[in-house]
MIBATI-257920 format. One record per residue: chain; residue number from 1; x, y, z of N, C-alpha, C, O in turn. Coordinates in steps of 0.2 Angstrom, whole numbers, padded with zeros to 4 digits. Example, Ala and Ser with C-alpha at 12.3 -4.5 7.8 and 13.67 -1.06 7.14 Angstrom:
<pts>
 chain resi   n_u   n_v   n_w  ca_u  ca_v  ca_w   c_u   c_v   c_w   o_u   o_v   o_w
     A    1  0066 -0028  0039  0062 -0022  0039  0066 -0016  0039  0071 -0017  0042
     A    2  0064 -0011  0035  0068 -0005  0036  0064  0000  0039  0067  0006  0040
</pts>
This chain:
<pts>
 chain resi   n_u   n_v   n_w  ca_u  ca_v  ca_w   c_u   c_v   c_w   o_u   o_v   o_w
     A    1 -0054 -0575  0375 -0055 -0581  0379 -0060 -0586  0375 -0064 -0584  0371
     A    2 -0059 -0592  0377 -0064 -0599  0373 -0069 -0600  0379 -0068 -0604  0384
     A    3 -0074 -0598  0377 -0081 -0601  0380 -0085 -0606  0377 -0088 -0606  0372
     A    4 -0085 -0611  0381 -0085 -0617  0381 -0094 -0617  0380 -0097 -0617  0385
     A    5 -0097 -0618  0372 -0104 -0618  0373 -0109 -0625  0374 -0115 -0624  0375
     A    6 -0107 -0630  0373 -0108 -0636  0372 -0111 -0636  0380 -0116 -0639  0381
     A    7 -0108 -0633  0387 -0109 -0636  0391 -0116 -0630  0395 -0115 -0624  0396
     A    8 -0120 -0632  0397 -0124 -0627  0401 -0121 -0624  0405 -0117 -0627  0408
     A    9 -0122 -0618  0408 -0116 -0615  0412 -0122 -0617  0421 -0128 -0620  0420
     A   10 -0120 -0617  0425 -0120 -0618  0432 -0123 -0611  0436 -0118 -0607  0437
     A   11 -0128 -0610  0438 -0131 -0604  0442 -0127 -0604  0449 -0129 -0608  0453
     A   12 -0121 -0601  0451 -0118 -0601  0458 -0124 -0597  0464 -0123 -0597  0470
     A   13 -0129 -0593  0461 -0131 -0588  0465 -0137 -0587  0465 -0139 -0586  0459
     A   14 -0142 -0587  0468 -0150 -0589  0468 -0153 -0584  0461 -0156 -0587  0457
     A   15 -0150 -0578  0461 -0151 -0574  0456 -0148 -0574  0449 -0150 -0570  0444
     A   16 -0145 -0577  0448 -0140 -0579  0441 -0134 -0574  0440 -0131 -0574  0434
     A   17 -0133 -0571  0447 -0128 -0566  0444 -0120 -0568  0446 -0116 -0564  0448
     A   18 -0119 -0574  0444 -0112 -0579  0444 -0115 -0585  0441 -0120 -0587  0443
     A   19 -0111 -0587  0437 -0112 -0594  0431 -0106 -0596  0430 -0102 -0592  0428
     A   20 -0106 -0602  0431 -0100 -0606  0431 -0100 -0612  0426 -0105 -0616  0427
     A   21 -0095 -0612  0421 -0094 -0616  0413 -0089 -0619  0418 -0084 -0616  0420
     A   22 -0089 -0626  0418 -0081 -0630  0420 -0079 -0632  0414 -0082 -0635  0410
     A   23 -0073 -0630  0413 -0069 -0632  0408 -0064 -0640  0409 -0065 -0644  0404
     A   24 -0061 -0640  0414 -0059 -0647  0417 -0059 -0647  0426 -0057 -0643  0430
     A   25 -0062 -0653  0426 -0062 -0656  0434 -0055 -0653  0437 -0051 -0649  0434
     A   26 -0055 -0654  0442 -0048 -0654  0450 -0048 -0660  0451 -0053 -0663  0451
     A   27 -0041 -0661  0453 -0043 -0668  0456 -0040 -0665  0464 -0038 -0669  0468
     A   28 -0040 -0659  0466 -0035 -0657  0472 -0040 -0655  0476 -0045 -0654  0475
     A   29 -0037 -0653  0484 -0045 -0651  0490 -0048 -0646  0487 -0047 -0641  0483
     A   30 -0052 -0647  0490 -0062 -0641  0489 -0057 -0633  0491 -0052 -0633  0496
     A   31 -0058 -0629  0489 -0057 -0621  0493 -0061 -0620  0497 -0067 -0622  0496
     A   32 -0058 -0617  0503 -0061 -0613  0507 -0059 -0609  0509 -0053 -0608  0508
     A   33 -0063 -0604  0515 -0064 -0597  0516 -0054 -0596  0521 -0053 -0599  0526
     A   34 -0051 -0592  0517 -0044 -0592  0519 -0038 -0593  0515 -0033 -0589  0515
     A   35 -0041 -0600  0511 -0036 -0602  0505 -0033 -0595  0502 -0035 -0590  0501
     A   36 -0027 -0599  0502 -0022 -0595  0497 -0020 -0599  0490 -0016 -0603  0491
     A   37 -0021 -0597  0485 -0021 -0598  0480 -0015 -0596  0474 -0013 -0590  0474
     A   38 -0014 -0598  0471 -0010 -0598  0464 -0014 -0599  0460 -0017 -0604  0457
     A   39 -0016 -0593  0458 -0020 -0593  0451 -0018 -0592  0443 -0013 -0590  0443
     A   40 -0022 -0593  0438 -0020 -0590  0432 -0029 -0590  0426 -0031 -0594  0423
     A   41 -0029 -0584  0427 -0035 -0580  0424 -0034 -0574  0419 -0030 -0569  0419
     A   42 -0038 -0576  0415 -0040 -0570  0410 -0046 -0568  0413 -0049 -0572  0416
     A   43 -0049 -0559  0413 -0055 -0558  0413 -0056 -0551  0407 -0053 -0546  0406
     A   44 -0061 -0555  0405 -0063 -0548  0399 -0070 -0546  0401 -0073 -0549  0405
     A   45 -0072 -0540  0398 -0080 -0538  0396 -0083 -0544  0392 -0080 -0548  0389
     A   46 -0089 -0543  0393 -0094 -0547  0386 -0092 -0545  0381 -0091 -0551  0379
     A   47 -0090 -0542  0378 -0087 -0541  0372 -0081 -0542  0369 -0080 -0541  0363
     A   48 -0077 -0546  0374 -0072 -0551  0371 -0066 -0545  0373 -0060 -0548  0372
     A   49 -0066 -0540  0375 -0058 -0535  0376 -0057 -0537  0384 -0061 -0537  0389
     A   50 -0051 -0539  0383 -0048 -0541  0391 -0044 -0536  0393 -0039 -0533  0391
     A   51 -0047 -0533  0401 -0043 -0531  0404 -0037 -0531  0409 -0033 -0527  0412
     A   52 -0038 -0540  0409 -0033 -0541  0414 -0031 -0549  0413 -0035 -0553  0411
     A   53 -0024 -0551  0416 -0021 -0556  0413 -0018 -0561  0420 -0017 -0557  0425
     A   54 -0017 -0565  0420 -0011 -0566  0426 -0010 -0574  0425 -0013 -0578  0423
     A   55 -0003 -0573  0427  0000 -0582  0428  0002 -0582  0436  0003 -0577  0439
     A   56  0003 -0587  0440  0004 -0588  0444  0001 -0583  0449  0001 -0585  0455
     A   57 -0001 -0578  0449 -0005 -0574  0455 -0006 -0579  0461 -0007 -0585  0462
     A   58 -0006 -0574  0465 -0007 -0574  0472 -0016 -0571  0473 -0018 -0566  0471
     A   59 -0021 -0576  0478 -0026 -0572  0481 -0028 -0576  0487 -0027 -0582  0488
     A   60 -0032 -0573  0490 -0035 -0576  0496 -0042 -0574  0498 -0044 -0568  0500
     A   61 -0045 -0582  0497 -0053 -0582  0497 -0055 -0579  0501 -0051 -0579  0507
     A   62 -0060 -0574  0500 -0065 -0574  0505 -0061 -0569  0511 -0063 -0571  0516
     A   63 -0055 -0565  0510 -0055 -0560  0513 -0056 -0552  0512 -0054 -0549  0517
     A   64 -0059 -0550  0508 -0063 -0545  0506 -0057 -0542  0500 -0057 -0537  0498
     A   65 -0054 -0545  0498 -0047 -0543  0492 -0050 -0543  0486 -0049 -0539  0481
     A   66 -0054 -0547  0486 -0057 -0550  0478 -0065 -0545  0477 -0067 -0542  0482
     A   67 -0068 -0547  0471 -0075 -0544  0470 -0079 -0551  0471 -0079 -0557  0469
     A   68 -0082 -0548  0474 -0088 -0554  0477 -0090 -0559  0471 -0095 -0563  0473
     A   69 -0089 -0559  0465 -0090 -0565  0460 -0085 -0569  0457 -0086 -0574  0453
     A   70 -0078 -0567  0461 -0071 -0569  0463 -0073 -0576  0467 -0073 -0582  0466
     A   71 -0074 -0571  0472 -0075 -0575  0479 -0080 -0582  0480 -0080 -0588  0482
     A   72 -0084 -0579  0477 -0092 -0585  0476 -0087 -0591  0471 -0085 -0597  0473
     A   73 -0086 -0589  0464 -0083 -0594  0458 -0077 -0599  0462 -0076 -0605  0461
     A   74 -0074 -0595  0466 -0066 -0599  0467 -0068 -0604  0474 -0065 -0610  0475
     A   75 -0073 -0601  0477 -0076 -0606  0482 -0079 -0612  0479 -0079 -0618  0482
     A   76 -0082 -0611  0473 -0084 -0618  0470 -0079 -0623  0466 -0080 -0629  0464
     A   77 -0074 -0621  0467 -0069 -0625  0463 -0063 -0629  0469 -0061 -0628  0474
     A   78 -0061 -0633  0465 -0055 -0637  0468 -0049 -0635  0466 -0050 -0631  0461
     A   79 -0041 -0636  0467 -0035 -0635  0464 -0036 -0640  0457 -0038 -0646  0456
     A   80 -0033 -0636  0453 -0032 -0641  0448 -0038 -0638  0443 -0037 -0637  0437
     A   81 -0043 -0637  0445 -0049 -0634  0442 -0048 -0628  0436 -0044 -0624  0437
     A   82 -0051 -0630  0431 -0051 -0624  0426 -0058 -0623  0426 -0062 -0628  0427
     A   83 -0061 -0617  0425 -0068 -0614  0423 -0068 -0607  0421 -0063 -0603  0422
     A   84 -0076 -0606  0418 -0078 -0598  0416 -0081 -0596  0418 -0086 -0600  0418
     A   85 -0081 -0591  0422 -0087 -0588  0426 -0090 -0581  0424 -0087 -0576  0424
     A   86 -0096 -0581  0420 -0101 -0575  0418 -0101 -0572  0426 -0101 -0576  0431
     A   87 -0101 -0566  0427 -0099 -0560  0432 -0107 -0555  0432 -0107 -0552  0427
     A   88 -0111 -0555  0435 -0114 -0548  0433 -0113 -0543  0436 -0111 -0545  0441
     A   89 -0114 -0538  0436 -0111 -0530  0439 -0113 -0530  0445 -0109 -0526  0448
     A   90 -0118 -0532  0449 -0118 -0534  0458 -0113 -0537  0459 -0111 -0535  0465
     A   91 -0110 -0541  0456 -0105 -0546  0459 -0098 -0545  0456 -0094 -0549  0457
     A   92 -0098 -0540  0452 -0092 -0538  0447 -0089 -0528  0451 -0086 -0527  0456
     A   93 -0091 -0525  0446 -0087 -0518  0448 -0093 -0511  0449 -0092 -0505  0450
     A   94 -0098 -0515  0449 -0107 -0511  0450 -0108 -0505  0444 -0106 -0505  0438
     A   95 -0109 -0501  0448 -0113 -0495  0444 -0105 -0491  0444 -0106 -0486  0441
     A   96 -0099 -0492  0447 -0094 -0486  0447 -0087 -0489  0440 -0083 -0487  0437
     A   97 -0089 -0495  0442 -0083 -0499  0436 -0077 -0499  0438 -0074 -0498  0444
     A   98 -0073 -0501  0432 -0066 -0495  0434 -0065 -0493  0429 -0062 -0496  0425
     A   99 -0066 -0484  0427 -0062 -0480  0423 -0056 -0480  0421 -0052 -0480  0425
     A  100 -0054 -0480  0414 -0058 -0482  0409 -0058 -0488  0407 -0059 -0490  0401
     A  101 -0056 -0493  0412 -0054 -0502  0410 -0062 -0503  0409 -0062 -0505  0403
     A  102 -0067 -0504  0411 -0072 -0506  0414 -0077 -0502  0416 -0078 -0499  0421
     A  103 -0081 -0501  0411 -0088 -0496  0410 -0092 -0496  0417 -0088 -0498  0422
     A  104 -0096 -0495  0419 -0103 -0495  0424 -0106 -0499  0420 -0108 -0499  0414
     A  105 -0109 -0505  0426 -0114 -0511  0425 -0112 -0515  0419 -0116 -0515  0414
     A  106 -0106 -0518  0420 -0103 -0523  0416 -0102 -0527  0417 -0099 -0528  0422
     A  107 -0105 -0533  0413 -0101 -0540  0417 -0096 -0542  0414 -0094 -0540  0408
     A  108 -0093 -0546  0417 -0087 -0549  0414 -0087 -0556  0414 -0092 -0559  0415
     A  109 -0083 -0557  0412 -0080 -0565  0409 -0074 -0566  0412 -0070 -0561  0411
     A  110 -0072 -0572  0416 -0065 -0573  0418 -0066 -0582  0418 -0070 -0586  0419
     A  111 -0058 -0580  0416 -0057 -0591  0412 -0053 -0591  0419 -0049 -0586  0421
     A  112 -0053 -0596  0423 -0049 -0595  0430 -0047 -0602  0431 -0051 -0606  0430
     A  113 -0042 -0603  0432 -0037 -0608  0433 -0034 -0610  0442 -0030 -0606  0444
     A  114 -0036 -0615  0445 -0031 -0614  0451 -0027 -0618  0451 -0029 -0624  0453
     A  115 -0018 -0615  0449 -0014 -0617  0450 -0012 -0624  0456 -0010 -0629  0454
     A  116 -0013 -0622  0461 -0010 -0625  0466 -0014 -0617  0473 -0015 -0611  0472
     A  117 -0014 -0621  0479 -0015 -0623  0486 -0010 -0619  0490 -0006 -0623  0492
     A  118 -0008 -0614  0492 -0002 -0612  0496 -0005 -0613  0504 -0001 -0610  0508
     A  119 -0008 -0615  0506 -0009 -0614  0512 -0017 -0609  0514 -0021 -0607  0510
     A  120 -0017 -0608  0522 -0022 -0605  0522 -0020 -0601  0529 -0017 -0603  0534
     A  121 -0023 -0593  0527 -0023 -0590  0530 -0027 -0589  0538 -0026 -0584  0542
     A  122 -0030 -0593  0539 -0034 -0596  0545 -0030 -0598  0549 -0032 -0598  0555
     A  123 -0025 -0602  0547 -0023 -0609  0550 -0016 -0607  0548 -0014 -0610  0542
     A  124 -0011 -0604  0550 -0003 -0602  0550  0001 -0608  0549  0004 -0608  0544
     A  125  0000 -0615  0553  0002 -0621  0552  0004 -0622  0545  0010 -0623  0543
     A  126 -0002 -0621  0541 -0004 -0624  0532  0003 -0620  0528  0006 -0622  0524
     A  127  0004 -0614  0532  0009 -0611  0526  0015 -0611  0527  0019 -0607  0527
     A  128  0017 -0617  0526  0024 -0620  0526  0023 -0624  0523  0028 -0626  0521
     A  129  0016 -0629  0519  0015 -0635  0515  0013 -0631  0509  0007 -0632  0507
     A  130  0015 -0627  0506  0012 -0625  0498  0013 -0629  0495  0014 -0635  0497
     A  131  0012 -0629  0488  0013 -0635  0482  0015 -0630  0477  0011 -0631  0472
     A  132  0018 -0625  0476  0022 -0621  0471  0024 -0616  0474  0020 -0612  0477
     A  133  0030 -0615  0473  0034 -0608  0474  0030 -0602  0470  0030 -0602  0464
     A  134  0029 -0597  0473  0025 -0592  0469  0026 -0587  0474  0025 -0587  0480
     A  135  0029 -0580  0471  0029 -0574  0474  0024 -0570  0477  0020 -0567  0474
     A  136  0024 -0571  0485  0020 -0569  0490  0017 -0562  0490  0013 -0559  0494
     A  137  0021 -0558  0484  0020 -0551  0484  0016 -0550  0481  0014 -0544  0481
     A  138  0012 -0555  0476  0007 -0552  0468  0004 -0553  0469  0002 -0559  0471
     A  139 -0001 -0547  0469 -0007 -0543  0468 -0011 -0547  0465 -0009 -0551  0461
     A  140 -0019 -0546  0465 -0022 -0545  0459 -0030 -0543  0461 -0035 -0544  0458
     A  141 -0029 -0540  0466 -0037 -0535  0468 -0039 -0531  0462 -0036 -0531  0457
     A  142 -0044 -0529  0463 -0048 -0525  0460 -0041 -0518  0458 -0039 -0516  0452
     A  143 -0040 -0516  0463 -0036 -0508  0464 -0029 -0511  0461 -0026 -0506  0457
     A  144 -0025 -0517  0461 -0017 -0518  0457 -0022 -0519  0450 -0018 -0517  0445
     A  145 -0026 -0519  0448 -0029 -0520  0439 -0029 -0514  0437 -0026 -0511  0432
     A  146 -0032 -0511  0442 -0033 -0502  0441 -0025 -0499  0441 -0023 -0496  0436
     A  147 -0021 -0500  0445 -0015 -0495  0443 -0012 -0500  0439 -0012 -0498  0434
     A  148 -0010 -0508  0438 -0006 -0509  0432 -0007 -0504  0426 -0003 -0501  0422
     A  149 -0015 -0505  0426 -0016 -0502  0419 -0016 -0495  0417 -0016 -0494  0411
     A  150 -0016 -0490  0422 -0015 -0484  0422 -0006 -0484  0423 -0003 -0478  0422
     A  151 -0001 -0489  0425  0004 -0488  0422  0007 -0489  0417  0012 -0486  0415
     A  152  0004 -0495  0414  0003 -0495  0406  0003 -0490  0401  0007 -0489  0397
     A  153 -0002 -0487  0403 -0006 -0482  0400 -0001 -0477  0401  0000 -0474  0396
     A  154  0003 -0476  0408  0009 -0467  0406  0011 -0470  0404  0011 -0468  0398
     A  155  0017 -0479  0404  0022 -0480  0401  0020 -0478  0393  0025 -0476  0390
     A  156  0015 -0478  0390  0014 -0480  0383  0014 -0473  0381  0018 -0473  0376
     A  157  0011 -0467  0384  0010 -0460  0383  0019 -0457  0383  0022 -0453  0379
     A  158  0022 -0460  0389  0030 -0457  0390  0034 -0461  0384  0040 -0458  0383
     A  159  0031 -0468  0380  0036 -0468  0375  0031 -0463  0367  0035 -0460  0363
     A  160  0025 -0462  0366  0024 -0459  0364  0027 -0450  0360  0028 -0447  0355
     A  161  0027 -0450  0366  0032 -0441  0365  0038 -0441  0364  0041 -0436  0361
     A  162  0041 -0448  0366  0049 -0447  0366  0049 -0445  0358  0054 -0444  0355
</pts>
């Protein structure tokens, strides 16, 4: 991922534990608590190894789906919006992580993109006006990262032995 240093990053959280780098403006409505979203994010470790990837994803603010530095970052941004959000391990995956993606008390890095607005989970009405066709089935919580990557991991072990 390209972290943008020229720009001071942005404290989202009294504690500094979410930092938000805008990459470019939105010109699209503010998020809020419900939004459903079409995203496309990278997140890595501070160390630049990424454990996860997505285009067009599926998420929705501020229902308990995401890690609460998810939730805090996407709430700051508009459709249309790109940014980098420093994560710290309160707000990221704490002292349990995820085995072996993701150590204990790691922060992460995610470059986050919002696609487009599908509507909003509050308000039944909104979800008939999306702005992109995007498959209502994909994941991307905490727990679909943890088994993609642990299917990954047999698929590569079951081509290994062949």
């Amino acid at each position: 991922m390209s972290t943008v240093s020229s720009v001071t990053p942005v404290e989202l959280t009294r504690d500094g534990g979410v930092k938000k780098t805008l990459i470019s403006s939105g010109q699209g409505r503010k998020i809020e608590t419900g939004d459903i979203l079409a995203i496309e994010y990278t997140a890595s470790l501070k160390d630049g190894n990424i454990f996860a990837k997505g285009e067009q994803e599926q998420c929705i603010v501020r229902d308990g789906s995401l890690i609460k530095g998810w939730d805090i970052g996407i709430s700051s941004m508009k459709v249309g919006e790109k940014a980098i959000f420093l994560i710290s391990p309160e707000y990221a995956y704490g002292k349990s992580g995820v085995k072996p993606v993701i150590p204990s008390n790691s922060d992460i890095e995610v470059e986050l993109r919002i696609q487009a607005w599908l509507g909003n989970q509050l308000r039944p009405e909104t979800l008939f006006q999306k702005d992109l066709d995007i498959d209502p089935f994909i994941s991307s919580t905490p727990e679909a990262i943890q088994s993609d990557f642990e299917s990954m991991q047999s698929r590569k072990e079951e081509k290994n032995r062949v």
